[in-house]
N, C-alpha and C positions, 0 to 999 in steps of 0.2 A: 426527783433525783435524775441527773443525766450524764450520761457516759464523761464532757466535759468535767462534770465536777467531781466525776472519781478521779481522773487523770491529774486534776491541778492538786486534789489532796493527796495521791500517792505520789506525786512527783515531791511534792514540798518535807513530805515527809522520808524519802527519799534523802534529800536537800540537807535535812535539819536547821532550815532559815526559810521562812517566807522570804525575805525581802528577795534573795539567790532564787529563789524558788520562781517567782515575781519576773527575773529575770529573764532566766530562760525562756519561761512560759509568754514574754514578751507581752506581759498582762502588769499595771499598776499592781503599787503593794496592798490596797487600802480594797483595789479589787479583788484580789488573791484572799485575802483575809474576809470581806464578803463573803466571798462564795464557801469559805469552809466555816464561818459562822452560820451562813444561812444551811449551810447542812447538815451542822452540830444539830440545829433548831428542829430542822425535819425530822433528826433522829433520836432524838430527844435524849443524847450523850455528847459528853465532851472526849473530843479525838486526840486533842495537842493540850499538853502543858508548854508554858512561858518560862522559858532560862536564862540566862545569864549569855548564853552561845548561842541561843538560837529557840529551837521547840523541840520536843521529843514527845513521844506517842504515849498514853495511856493504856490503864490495861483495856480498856473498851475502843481504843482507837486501834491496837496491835490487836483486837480480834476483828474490828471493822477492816484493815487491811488485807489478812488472809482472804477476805469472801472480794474486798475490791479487786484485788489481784486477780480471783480469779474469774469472776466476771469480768474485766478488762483482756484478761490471756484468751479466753473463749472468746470472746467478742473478733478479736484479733486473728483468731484462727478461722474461724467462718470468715472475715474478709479474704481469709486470704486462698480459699481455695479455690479460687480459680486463675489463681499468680502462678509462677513457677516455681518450685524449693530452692530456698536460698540455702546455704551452705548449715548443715548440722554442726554443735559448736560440744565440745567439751572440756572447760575449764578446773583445772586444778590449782589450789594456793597451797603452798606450804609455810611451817612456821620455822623450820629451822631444816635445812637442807640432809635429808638420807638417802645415804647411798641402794637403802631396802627400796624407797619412794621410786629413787631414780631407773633401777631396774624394772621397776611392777607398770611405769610409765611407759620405757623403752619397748618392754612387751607389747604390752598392749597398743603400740603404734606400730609395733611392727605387725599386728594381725589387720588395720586398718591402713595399711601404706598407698593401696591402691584404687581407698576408694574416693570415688571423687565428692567433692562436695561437703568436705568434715576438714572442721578445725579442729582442734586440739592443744591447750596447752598447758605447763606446769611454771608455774612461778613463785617466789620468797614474796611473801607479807607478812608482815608485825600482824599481832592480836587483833587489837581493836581495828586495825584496818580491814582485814580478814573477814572477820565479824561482819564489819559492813558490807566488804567487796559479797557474801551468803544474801547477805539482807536485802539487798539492791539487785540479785538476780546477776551479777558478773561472774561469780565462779558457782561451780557446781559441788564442789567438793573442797574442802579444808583438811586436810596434813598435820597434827600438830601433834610435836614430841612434849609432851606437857609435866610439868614440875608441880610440887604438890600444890605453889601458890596458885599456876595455868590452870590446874586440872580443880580447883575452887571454885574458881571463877567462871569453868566452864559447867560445872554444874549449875550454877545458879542460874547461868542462863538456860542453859536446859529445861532447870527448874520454871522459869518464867514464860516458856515457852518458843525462845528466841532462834535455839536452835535444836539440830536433832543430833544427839553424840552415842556413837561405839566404839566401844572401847574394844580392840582387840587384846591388848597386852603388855606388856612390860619387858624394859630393857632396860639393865645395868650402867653405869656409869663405870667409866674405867680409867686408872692411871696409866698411863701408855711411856714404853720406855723403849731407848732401845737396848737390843741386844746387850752385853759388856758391861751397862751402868753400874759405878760402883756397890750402888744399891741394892744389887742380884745377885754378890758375890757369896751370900750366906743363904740364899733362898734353893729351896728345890727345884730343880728345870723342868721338872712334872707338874710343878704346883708351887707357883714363886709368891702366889698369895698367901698360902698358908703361914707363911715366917717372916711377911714383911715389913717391916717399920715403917709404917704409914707417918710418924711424927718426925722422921728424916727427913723428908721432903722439904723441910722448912730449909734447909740446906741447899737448894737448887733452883735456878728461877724456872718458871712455869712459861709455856707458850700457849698462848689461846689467841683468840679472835678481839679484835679493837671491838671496843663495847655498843652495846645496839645503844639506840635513841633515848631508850628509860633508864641506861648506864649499868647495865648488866650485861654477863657473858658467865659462860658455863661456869668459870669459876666461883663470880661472885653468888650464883645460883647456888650452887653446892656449899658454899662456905656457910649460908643464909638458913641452910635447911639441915647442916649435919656436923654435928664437932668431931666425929671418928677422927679426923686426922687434921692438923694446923689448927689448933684451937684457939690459938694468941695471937699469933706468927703472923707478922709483914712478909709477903713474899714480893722477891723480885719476879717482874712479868718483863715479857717479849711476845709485845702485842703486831698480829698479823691479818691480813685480808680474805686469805684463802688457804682452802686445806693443804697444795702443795708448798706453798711456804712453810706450814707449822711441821709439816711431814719432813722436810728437809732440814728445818731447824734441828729437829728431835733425832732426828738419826746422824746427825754431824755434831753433835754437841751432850754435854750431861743433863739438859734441860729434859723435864717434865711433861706433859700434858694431862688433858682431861677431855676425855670423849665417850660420845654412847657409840655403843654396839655396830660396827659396819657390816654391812654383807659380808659373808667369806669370798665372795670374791675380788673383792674390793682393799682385804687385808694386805697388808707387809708385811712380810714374813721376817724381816728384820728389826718387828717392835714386839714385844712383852704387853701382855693386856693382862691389867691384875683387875677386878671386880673391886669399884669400891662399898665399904661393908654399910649396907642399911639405905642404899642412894640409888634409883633408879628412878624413868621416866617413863608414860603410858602413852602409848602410840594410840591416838583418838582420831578417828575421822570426822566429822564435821558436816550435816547438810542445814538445808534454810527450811522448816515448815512451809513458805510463805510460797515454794514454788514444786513442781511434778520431778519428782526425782531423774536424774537423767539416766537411760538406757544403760551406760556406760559406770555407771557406780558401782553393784555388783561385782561384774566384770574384772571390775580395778582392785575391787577389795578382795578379790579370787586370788589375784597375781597378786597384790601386796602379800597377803598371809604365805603362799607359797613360799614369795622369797624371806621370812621370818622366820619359818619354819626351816629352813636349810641355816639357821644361826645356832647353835647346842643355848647360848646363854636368855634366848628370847624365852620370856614363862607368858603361855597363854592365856587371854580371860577365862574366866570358870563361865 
């Protein structure tokens, strides 16, 4: 076995394609396949299954990866100590943009502003991309406000060892109005959820987000997982890009919304937030087994719960 043919099999798998794999590596495909035949054989296990798309790892190839990985990472660090430090990196992805995320990040760059040598950054990825960007060593942490289908799926991978999940807690889902809405006209201003007709709604178009790539958006999420309110009902939508468009829609208009839980300080004091009944999301972080936890996880997860914990409707894990 030799360091080359750890690299050409974690890259490929990496890849999920020899032939891509092949390429980069600027090695034939027929070679490529060679060398991680002939190191199936050495090892006397099969690493890659054959798909339809390309290959994917076994469970004996994702345990042979963990120990490749990290005999390739050490390897890599004794080359390199007698180089200079190159720049410390700290990646974050998230799945669905929070304004708790976005505070706990700001923090924590503001205690590192001036050091030299550290990257840092926070960026929106879908699931499965996600997933990858942990598995390939590009981000360090994953962000994801998970639904009950997410948070299935994210067990199982857990379960299979893909990745590592904590759960901190749970946040509400809310109908967001504003102020005046005919709708409030019968409700308590102390407690406008206590007496509200959740099945009126059907009466008003809804503002959400133009739907992600798998053709969902909060709404359709919620509609998927809870009949409490619109059990039938076509509703009219007024689909938008971003939170200041829906925010401006919703306070100039009798339109609707649906959103989880923002920081308090990030509220409008001129929307109504009712709790909707039985529908909430689990705020999960996300690491990769495959690679050394980064310094900075901790840290982040210090400042995320902080700002969670200044929200009254955040329920924390047990």
């Amino acid at each position: 076995m030799t360091f080359n043919q750890l690299r050409y099999v974690v890259e490929a798998a990496k890849i999920g394609s020899i032939s891509k794999a092949a390429r980069l590596l600027f090695l034939t495909q027929s070679n490529l396949s060679s060398t991680i035949l002939s190191l199936e054989k050495e090892l006397g296990i099969k690493l890659f299954l054959r798909t339809q798309d390309g290959i994917r790892l076994t469970d004996q190839g994702e345990m042979f990866m963990v120990h490749a990985r990290s005999i390739l990472n050490s390897y890599d660090e004794l080359m390199q100590l007698n180089v200079p430090k190159e720049k410390e990196c700290f990646h974050i992805g998230v799945l669905s943009s929070s304004s708790f995320c976005t505070n706990a990040f700001a923090k924590l760059c503001s205690r590192y502003y001036d050091q030299k040598d550290l990257h840092m950054t926070m960026q929106n990825c879908d699931l499965d991309h996600s997933v990858d960007l942990l598995r390939t060593g590009q981000i360090d942490l994953e962000v994801m406000m998970a639904n009950f289908s997410i948070k299935y799926h994210l067990h199982e991978l857990r379960d299979q060892k893909k990745i590592q999940l904590d759960v901190l807690g749970a946040l509400p889902v809310n109908v967001l109005l504003r102020r005046g809405h005919p709708l409030l006209e019968h409700c308590d201003p102390d407690d406008p959820g206590k007496d509200f007709d959740f099945q009126a709604l059907a009466n008003y178009p809804c503002v959400d987000y133009v739907k992600k790539q798998d053709g969902t958006n909060l709404l359709t999420i919620v509609m998927q997982e809870t009949r409490t309110f619109l059990p039938n009902s076509a509703i009219n939508m007024i689909l938008v890009t971003d939170r200041d468009q829906k925010d401006g829609i919703l306070l100039s208009t009798d339109a609707f919304a649906l959103g989880i839980s923002r920081a308090p300080s990030q509220r409008n004091q001129d929307t109504v937030i009712i709790p909707l009944p039985g529908c909430v999301v689990e705020l999960c972080l996300c690491t990769s087994p495959l690679y050394p936890a980064s310094r900075f996880i901790p840290e982040f997860r210090s400042l995320l719960i902080d700002e969670l914990m200044l929200s009254p409707e955040f329920q924390p894990a047990c």
